[in-house]
N, C-alpha and C positions, 0 to 999 in steps of 0.2 A: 608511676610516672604520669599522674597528671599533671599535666601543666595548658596551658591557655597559648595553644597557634594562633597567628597570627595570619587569617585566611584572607587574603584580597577579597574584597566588595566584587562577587561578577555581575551583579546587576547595575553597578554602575555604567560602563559601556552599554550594555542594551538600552539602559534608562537615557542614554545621551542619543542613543540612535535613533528611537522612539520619537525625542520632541524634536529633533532632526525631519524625521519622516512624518510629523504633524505640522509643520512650517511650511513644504511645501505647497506650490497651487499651481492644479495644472491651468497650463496655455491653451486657447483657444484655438483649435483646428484651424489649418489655414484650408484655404477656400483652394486652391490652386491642387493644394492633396488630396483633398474630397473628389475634385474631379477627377483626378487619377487614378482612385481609388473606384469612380463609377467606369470608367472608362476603362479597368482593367477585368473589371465584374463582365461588363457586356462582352468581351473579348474571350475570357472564358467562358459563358454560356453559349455564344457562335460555337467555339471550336468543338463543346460538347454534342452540341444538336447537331453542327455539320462531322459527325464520328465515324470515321469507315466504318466502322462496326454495327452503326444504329441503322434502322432500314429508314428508307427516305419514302414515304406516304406521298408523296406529291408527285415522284417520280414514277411510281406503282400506277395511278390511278388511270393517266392516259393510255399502260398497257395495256388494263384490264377493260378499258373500253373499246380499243381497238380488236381485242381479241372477241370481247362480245359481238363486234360489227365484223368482225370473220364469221362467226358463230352461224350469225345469222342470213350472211350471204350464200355459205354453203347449204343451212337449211332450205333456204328458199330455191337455191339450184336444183338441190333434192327430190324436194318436196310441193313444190309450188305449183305442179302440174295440178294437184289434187286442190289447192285453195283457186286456181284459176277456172278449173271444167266442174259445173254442177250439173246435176240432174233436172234435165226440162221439167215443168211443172203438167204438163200435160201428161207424164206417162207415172208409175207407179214404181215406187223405186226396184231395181232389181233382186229378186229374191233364189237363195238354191237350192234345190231339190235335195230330197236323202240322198245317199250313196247310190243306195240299192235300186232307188226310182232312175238313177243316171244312167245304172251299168244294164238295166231289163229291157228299157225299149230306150229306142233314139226318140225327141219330141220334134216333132215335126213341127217347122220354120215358118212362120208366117212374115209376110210381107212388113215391116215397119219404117217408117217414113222417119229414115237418120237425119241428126241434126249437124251438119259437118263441124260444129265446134263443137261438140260433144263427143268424144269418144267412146264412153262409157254409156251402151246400151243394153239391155238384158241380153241380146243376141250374142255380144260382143263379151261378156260372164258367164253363160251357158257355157261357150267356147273357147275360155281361157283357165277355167278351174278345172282339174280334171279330180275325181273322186280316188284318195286313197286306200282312206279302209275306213271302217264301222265296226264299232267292238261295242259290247255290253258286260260291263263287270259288276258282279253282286257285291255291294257293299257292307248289307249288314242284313242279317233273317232274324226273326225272333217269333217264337209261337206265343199265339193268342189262346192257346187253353185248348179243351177237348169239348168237339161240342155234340148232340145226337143227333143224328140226321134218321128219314125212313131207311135209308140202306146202311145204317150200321154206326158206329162208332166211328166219328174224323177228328183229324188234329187240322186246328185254322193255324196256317203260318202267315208270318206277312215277310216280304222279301225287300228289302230299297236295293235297288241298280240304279248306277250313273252310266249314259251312253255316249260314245266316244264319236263323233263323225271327223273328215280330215279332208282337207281338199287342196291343191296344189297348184299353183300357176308358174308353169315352168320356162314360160319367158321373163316372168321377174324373178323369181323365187320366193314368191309369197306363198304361205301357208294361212289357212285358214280352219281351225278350230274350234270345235262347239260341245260343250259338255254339256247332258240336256240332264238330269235326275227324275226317277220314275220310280212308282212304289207299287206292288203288287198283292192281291192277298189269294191263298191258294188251301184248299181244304185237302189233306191227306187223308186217305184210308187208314185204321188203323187194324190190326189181324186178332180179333176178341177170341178165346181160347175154353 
């Protein structure tokens, strides 16, 4: 059963729709949509940048100076005695004693001609650090070999200690700490047999 259908042409329609859609010409923007179209751009870019959501950089700024000029009102409240009062140039700045030179004998006070806008005179840090403690801790020993001596056989060690001074003023609550490192070297006996 062959025989010869008769199948409708379907590129006919597409072929008519085609030079259909080749006839056209587009129309020239109107001027008046352009503008609506810029003017709806800027509209959303506004409502983007002004976003609850986005943080606002301009409104931050004047905080963050104002908090700096707090910052620096309380330091200076603080701390401003110490940028205001310097050490007279005639005297030698004040220095303190070991622990141990503090707590043996008392130093005897000599006459010093105060400068009444200076409060800070050696008399006056004698008298307001008191000495807490002094400690000595061995940090590291290592022997240097065996060496001979006239009285026999020694072992040379060598010892490093850091020493600990502490000093406290109990009217402000400053503390004052000094770790000084010190190295020693010491020959042992040794017991030859």
């Amino acid at each position: 059963m062959s025989g010869n259908h008769h199948r409708p042409d379907r590129n006919e329609p597409e072929d008519e729709l085609e030079s259909l859609l080749r006839r056209l010409q587009p129309s020239p923007l109107d001027v008046g949509q352009m503008d609506g179209l810029s003017r709806e751009y800027e509209r959303v870019a506004t409502v983007q940048a002004n976003a609850p959501g986005r943080m606002q950089w301009k409104r931050l700024i004047p905080l963050v100076a104002a908090c700096g000029l707090v910052m620096c009102a309380v330091a200076l409240y603080q701390f401003g005695f110490r940028f205001t009062r310097g050490i007279p140039e005639e005297q030698a700045p004040p220095t303190l004693a070991s622990p141990s030179a503090l707590t043996s004998e008392k130093p005897v006070a000599t006459p010093v001609p105060v400068d009444p806008t200076n409060a800070l005179t050696s008399d006056t840090l004698s008298n307001r650090f008191v000495p807490v403690s002094s400690q000595g801790m061995l940090i590291n020993s290592s022997s240097q070999g065996v060496i001979e001596t006239k009285n026999g056989l020694r072992e040379k060690l060598h010892l490093e200690f850091e020493d600990t001074y502490h000093w406290h003023d109990p009217a402000t609550g400053t503390n004052i700490r000094i770790f000084s490192p010190r190295s020693e070297e010491l020959t042992v006996p040794l017991e030859s047999h």
